[in-house]
N, C-alpha and C positions, 0 to 999 in steps of 0.2 A: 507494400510501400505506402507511404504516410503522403494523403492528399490534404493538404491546409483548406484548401479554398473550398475541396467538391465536400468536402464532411461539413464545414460550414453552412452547406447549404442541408444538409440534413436535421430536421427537426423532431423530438420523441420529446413526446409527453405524457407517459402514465402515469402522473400526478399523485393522487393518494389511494388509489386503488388498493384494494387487498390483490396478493398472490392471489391463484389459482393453485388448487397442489400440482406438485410438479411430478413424476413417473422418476423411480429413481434410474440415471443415467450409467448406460451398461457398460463395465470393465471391459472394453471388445478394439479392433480393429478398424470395425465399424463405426464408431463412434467416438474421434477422438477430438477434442476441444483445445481450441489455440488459449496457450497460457502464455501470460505477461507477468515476469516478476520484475515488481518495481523499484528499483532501489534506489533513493532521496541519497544524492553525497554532497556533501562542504568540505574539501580541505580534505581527501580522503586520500592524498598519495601514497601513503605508509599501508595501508588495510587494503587497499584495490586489488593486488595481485593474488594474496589469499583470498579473498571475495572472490575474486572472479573464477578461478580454482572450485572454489568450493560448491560458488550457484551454478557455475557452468557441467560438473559432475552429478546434480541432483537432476537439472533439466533434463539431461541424456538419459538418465536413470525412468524418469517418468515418461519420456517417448517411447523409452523400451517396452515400457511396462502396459504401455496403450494408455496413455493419463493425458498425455498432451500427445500434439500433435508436432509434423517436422517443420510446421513453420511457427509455430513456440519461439518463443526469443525473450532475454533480459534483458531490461530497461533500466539504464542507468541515469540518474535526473540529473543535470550538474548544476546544483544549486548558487550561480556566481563566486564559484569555488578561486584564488590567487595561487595555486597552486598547478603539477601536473596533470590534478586531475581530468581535465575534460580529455586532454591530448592521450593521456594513457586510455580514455574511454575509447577516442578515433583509431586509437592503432588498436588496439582488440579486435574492435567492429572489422577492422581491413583486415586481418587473419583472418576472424570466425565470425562469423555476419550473425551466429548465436547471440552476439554481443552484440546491443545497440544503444541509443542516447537520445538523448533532448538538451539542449543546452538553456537556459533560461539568460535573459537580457540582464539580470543584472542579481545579488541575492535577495532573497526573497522570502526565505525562513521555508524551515522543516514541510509544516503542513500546507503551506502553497505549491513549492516541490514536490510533496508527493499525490495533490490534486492534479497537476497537471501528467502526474506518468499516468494517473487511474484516465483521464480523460483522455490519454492516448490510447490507452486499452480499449477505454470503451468504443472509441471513434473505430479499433480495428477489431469489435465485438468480442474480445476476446476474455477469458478470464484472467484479473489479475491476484498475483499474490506479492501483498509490501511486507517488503523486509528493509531494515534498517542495515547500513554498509560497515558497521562496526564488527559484527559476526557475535553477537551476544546472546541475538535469537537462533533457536536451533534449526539449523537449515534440514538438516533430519526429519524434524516434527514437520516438514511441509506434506513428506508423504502420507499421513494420518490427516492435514487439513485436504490432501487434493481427495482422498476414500470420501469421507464425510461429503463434500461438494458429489463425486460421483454418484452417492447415495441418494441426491437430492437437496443439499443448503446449497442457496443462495447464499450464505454467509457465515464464512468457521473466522473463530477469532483466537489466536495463540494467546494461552493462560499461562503463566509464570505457578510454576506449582508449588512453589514456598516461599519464603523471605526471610528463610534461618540464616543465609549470608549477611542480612541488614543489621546494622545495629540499633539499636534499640531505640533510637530516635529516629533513624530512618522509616522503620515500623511504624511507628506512634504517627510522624508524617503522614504517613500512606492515609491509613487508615483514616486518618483527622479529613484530607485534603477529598479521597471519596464521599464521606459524608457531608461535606461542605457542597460537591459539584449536587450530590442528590436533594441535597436543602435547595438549591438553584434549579432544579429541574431538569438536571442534567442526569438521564439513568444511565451507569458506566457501565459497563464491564469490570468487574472488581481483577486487578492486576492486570489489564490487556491495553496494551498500547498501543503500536499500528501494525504488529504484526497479523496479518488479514489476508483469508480469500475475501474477494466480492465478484459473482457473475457478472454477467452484460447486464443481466435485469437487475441488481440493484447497484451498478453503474448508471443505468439510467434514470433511476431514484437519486441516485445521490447528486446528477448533473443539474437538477432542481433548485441544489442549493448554490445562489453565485455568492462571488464575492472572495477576496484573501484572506489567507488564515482560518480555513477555516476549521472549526477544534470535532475532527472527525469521528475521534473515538466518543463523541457523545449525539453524536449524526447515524452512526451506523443503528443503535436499538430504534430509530423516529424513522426508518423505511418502508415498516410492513412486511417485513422479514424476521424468523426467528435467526439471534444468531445462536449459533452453535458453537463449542468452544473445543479445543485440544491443550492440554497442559502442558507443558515443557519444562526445561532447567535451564534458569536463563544463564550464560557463561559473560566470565571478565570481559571487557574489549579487549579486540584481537592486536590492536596496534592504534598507535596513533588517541589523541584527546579526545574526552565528549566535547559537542560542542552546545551542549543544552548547559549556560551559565543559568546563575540564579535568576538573571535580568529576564530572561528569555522562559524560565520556568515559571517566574512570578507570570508574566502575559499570556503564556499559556493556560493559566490558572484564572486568569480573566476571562480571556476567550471561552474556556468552560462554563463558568457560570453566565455569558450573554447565550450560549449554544442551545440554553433551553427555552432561548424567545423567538430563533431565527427561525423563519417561514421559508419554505420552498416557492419557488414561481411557478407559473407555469408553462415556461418556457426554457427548454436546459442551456446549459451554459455554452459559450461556446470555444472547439479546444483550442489547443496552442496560445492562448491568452498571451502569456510570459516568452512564448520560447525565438529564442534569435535564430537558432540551428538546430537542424534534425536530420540523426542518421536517418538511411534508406532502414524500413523493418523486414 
């Protein structure tokens, strides 16, 4: 269950430290790790039922398998959605308490949404995995990023394994806009967006950084982690709009290129910033 006030007063700071190597972590009974998947929604009434279907069948697959543990739970952020979505999030929760939320005071945009699920993760030490609520990333490929974490990363990040879908300007885009964030200082991940494991440890690195918005996929290489990658096929959305207009893609493309001046504190941040309501976890 989610304490606002008594995690506030918990303070971590391991700053810029390197790792230590870590013992890779045993496929066993004995040893099973609370996962949080994180899923950022706006306006996601059309996609939620297959979503929830789909993350709610992979979490179960992975307790079986000794990957996560039974108090494992989905994290649904509702990013000041107009729609049913928070309410269709509440009545999941009350069936299958598997399903749970944060509702945010008002919207907020994509990467502050999904800082604040990791920040509940990390408040409840757990590992999380973001997935976006569209179903575009392969919810499949989680089982390959939870192995690689097992193995020992701190940090797998889901790879789009081609871009023969894209049209030829789409391509040229990509490509152009990568090299643009790396002229800025920003080192990407080439095709990886927020699809991500991140453990408690670099949950804790990344609670370093405050502040809204902030452009994560060029945060996660500046932790002192190697990340590790898994490749996938990214698919159509499953329902319902993107909601990443141009407006929103241009400021993103901002935030990238300021992500390679931003400094960590050293002091981490602290959770529930944004949030008005929060299921029980």
């Amino acid at each position: 269950m989610c304490d606002i006030e008594s995690e506030r007063e918990i303070a971590y700071n391991e700053g810029a430290k390197k790792a230590a190597p870590q013992p890779a972590r045993p496929l066993s009974e004995d040893f099973m790790e609370k996962y949080f998947i994180v899923v950022p929604c706006y306006n996601e009434e059309e996609v939620l039922p297959e979503t929830m279907k789909r993350l709610g069948e992979k979490l179960v697959s992975l307790q079986e398998r000794g990957l996560a543990s039974e108090d494992s739970r989905i994290l649904f952020v509702d990013d000041g959605s107009a729609d049913r979505t928070w309410e269709m999030i509440k009545q999941a929760h009350e069936a299958y308490p598997i399903f749970t939320g944060l509702s945010l005071d008002q919207n907020r945009g994509h990467q502050t949404a999904l800082t604040e699920g990791l920040m509940a993760a990390r408040a409840e030490r757990a590992v999380s995995v973001s997935i976006d609520a569209d179903l575009q990333d392969d919810v499949d490929a989680i089982d390959a990023i939870a192995e690689k974490h097992a193995a020992g990363a701190h940090i797998v990040c889901g790879v789009r394994a081609s871009r023969q879908t894209d049209t030829f300007m789409k391509r040229f885009t990509a490509r152009a806009y990568y090299r643009l964030m790396r002229f800025f200082g920003s080192n990407l991940i080439y095709d990886h967006a927020d699809f991500r494991l991140m453990d408690p440890e670099a949950l804790d690195r990344l609670a370093l950084y405050h502040g809204d918005d902030l452009f994560l996929r060029g945060l996660i290489t500046r932790l002192g982690f190697p990340c590790e990658t898994v490749s996938y096929d990214r698919a159509e959305r499953f329902a319902g709009e993107s909601k990443y207009t141009l407006k929103k893609m241009l400021k993103l493309a901002l935030k990238g290129m300021e992500s390679g001046r931003t400094k960590p504190m050293s002091v981490p941040r602290e959770p529930y910033g944004h949030t008005r309501e929060a299921l029980e976890f």
